[in-house]
N, C-alpha and C positions, 0 to 999 in steps of 0.2 A: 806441918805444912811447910813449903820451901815457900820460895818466890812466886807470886802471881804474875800471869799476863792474860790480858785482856785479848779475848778472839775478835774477828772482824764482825761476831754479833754484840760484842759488848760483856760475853761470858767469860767467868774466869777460868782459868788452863793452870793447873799446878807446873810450871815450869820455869826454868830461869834463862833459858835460853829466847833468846834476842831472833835466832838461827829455828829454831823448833817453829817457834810462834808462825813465822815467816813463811815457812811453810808449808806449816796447817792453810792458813787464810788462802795463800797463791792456790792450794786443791782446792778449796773452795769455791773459787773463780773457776780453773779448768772443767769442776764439775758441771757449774749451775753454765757455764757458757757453753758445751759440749767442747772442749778447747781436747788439744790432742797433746797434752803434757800433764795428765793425770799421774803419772808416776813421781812424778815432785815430791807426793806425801811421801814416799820413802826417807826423804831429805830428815822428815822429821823424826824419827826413833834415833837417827843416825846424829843427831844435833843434841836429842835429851835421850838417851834410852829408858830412863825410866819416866818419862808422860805417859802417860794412861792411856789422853785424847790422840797422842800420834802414834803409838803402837796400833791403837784399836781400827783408826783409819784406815792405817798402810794396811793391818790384816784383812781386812774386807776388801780393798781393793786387790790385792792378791790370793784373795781365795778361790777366784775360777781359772786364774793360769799355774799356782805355784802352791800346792794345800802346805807342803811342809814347811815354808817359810812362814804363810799365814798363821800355822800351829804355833812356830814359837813367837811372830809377834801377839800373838793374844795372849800365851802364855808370860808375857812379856808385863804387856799389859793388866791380866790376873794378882800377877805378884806385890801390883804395887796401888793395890785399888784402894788399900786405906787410907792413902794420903791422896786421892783423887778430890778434888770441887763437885758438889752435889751435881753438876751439869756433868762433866766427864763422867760420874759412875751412871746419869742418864743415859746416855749416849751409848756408855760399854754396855749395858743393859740391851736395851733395843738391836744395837748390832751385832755382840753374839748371839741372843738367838737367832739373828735373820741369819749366820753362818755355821750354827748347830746341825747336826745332823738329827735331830728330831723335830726343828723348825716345823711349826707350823701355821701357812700363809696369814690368817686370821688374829691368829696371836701376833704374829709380829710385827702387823698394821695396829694392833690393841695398844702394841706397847712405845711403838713409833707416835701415837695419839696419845698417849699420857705423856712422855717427851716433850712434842711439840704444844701441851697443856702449860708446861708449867717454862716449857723455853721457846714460845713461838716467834723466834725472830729466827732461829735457825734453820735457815732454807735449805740448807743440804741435807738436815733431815729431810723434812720435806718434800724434795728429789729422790731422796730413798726409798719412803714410805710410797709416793706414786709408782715407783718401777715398781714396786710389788703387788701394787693394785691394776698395774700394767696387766702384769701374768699373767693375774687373777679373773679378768676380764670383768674389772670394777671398777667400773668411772666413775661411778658414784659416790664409792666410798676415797677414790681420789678427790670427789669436789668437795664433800664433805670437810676432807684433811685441808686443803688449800682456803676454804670457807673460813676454819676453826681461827687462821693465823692471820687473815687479810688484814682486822681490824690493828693489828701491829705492824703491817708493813706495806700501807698503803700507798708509799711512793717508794719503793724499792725496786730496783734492777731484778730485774727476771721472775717476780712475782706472778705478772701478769701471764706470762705465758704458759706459767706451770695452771694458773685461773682459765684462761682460755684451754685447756688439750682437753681434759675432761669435759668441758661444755661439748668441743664438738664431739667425743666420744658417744654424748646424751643426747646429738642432733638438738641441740638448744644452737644454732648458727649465730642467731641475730645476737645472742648472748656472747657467743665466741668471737665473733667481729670486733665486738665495743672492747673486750678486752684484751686481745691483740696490740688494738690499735693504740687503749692508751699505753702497753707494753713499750708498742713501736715507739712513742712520742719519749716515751723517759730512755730509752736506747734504743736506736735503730740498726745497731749491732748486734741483737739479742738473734741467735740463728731461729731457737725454737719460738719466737714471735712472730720469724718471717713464715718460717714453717705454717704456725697455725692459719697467720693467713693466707696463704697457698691452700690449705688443706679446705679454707671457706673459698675461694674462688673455685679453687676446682669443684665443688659441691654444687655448686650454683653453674657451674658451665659456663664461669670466666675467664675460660681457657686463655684469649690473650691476654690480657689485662694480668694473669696469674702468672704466663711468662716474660712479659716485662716487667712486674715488679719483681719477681724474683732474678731477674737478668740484673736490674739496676741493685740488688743488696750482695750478689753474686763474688763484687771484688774483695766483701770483709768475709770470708769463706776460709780464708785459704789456712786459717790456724785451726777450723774444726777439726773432731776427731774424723777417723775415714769411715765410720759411721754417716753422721750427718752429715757430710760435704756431698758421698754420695747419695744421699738420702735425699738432701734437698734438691740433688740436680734429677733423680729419679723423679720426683715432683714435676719436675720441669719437663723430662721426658712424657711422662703420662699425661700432661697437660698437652702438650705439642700433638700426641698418637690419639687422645680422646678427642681432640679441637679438628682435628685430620689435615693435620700440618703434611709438607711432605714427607714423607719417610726416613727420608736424606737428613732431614733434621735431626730427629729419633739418633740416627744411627753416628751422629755428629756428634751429641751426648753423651752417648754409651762411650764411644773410643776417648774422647776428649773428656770428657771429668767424672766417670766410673771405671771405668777399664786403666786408665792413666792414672788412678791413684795407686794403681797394686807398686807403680815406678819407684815410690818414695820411702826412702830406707825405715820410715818409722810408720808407715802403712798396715792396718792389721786386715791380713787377708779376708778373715769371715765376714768381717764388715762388709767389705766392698762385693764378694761374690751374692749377699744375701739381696742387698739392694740392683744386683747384676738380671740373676735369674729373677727376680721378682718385676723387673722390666721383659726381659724376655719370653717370660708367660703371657703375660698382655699382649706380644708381637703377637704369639700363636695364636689366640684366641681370637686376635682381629686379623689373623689370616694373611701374615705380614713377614712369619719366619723364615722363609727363603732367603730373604735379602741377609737374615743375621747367620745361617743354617753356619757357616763356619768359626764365627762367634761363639755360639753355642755350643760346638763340639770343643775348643778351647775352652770356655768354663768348664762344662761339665769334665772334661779331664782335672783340671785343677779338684772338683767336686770330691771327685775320686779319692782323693786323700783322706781317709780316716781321721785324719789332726785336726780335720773342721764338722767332722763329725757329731750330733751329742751338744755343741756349744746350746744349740739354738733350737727348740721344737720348727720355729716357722722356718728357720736353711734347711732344716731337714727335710721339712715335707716339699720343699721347693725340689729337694736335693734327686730325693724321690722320682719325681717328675723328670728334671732333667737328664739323669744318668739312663733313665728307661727309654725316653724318647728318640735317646740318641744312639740305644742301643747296646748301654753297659747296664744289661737286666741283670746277670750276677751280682756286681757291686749294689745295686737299687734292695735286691732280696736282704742282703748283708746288711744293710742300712736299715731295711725295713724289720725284720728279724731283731736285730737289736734295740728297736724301737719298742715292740713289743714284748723284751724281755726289761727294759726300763720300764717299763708300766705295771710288770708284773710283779717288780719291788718296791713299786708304791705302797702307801697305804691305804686301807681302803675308799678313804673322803677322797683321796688327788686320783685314784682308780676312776673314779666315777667324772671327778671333775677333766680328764682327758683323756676319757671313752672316746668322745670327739671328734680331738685329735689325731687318737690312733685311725678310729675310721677315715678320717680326712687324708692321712697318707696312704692307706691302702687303697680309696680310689685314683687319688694321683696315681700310683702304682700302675693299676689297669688303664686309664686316663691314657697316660704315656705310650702305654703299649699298643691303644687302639683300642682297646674292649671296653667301649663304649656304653654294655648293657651290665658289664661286669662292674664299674664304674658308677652308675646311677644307681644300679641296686644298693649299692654299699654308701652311697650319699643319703636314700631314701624318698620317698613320695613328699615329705616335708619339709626339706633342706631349708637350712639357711645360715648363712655363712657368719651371721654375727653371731653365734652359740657357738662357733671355732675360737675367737678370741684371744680364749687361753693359750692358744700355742704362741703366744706374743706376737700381736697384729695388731694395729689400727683397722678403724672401720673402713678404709681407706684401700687396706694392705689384704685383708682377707675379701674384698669385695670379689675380687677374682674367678672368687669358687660359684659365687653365683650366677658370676656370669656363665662360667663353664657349665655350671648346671644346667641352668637354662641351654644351653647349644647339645646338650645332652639327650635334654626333654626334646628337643627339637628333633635330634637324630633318631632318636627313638619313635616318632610320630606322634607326640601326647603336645602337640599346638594348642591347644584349648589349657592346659593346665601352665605352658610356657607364656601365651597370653598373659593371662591373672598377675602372674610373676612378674614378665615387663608391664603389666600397667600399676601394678605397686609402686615399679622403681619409675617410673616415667611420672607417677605424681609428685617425688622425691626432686628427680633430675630430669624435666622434660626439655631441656637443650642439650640432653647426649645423643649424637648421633646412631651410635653403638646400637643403642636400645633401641631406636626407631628401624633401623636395618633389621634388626631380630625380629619385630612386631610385623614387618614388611614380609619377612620369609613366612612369617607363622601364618599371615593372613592368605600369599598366597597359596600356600600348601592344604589349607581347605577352599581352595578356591572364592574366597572373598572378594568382591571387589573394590573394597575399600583400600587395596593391597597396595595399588597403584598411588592411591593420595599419601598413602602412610611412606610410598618412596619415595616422593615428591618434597614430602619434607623431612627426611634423613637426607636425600641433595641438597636443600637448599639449607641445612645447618650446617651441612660438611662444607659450603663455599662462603660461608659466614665467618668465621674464625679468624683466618687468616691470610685471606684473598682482600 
């Protein structure tokens, strides 16, 4: 063994460098903060090349833009695993296989949880092990992971928030709130704390209250990645369109702190187009796309590009959508086609686990086009949009589709089954405007007359908000 140094959990790092250590710990920040200087951990192979802990890092973080480089930082990291700290050969453990090609999801939450068993102050595992429970469309086994480790890091920076996303994943709110909030109280810098509590207001139809606190945590924003900056102003967005703010709002959003991130030369496109169209779906659907209709044809060109292709299940199925609707049905087939030949070299467990998904693009697909019947078939009599998940969405982010379903049902004539549907979500969110409009159509189209009181109070929410 050479030189120790101690990580920013306290673990030891075979390394002599002063420069390596340095950072390791600085990714570790970038990560758990969503900061947008994640490429730092390169710093570290290039300071000790022979650390275990910083080859293995940089190769993960370079395994979805750059396979050949990440090959030889692993290999890197391989060569020199006998003189690794029980923690580092943990850690290379758990994170090659989450970057093998015979990876498989479950196993690699198995092994991230023996990890975090015997090293639970390290939260970037942590971080890791939830994105993957992200995918998996398992909140569970994320609260689980974050449960195992609390009692170790009960006043730690960024704990809380990774404690609160799975609560609200599980609709536990009132649990998600409290932990947020003490997130908030020990850093009020933390983004994915602001986030969760955005994610409880807008839940509850705190629309305003959800865009002034997020307006006021707004100015420590500006070092997230372009993920989350647009991410959280999308929050913001869909708070403002669901609350029935004016429009002009909305669209003051999108140009000003989504569309304006693409300006900054360390901007990563897919980010910002994912959180882009996932605003823009929600215009259509509340019947609002006109105002963006040239917005839209601008994304969806950029769409076009094969280079953002594949990154992401959920840009895809967006992608879908959008290129169709606006008329590039070739490229949408090409996207879609390729979608369905990734599925086809799954194996048979992830076959099954994103059946789903693939259905879920090929009705956007019809969706887009207008084939409305072609669309609902392919959704089914039983939809629901939290069994989509896997394509990497929050409960949040995939809600979309049911709504769409429902306006589906509607077009199709089956009110009595769209009913049922909004009065689920209305026991959930009975301050969404949205849903009371829908209930309003449905009622009048069997001639109800309760149709009238049901629009009486869809107005009187919509001038509640922000009047």
């Amino acid at each position: 063994m050479g030189d120790l140094q101690l990580d920013k959990w306290g673990y030891q790092v075979n390394t002599s460098s002063e420069s390596c250590i340095s950072a390791i710990n600085s990714y570790y920040i970038q990560v758990l903060s969503y900061g947008r200087k994640r490429d730092m951990i390169l710093d570290a192979p290039k300071a000790d090349p022979d650390c275990v802990l910083g080859n293995i890092l940089a190769a993960h973080f370079l395994f979805s833009s750059d396979s050949s480089k990440a090959s030889q930082l692993l290999d890197a990291a391989k060569s020199n695993l006998e003189n690794a700290t029980t923690y580092e050969k943990a850690v290379f453990d758990a994170v090659s296989y989450l970057i093998s090609p015979a990876r498989d999801d479950d196993s690699a939450v198995e092994l991230h949880y023996k990890l975090l068993k015997d090293f639970p102050r390290d939260l970037v595992s942590l971080k890791r092990a939830q994105v993957v429970c992200f995918y998996m469309g398992r909140p569970d086994l994320s609260l689980k992971l974050v449960q195992q480790v609390l009692p170790e890091n009960e006043r730690e920076d960024y704990i809380y928030g990774m404690l609160a996303f799975p609560l609200l994943e599980l609709g536990r709110m009132v649990d998600a709130e409290k932990a947020a909030k003490e997130g908030f109280e020990i850093n009020k810098e933390d983004a994915w704390v602001q986030h969760a509590l955005c994610h409880v207001y807008q839940y509850h139809c705190r629309f305003k209250e959800a865009v002034t606190f997020m307006g006021e945590c707004s100015p420590s924003w500006s070092s997230l990645s372009s993920f989350m900056y647009t991410h959280n102003w999308w929050h913001v967005a869909l708070c403002c369109l669901e609350g029935h703010s004016p429009i002009t709002k909305v669209q003051e959003i999108y140009d000003k702190h989504i569309w304006q991130e693409l300006e900054k030369s360390d901007s990563v496109p897919a980010e910002v187009y994912l959180n882009a169209v996932g605003l823009l779906l929600r215009v259509y659907v509340r019947g609002e796309i006109k105002v963006f209709e040239d917005r839209l044809k601008i994304l969806a060109g950029c769409l076009a590009d094969q280079g953002v292709w594949y990154l992401e299940w959920h840009l895809d199925v967006l992608t879908v959508w959008a290129l169709t609707y606006t008329g590039d049905t070739t490229k949408a087939e090409d996207l879609l086609k390729g979608l369905k030949s990734r599925h086809s070299r799954m194996s048979k467990k992830k076959q099954h686990i994103m059946h789903k998904g693939l259905l879920l693009a090929e009705a956007m697909y019809e969706y887009g086009k207008g084939e409305n019947e072609k669309a609902l078939e392919l959704l089914g009599s039983q939809f629901d949009a939290m069994e989509c998940k896997i394509i990497g969405a929050s409960d949040e982010q995939v809600d979309v589709f049911n709504e769409i379903w429902i306006t589906l049902l509607i077009s199709a004539g089956q009110a009595i089954q769209a009913i049922e549907t909004i009065e689920r979500q209305l026991k959930k969110r009975e301050g969404a405007p949205f849903l009371w409009r829908l209930l309003e159509k449905c009622y009048g189209m069997l001639g109800r007359p309760e149709a009238a009181s049901i629009g009486e109070k869809a107005s009187n929410l919509e001038v509640a908000y922000f009047n």
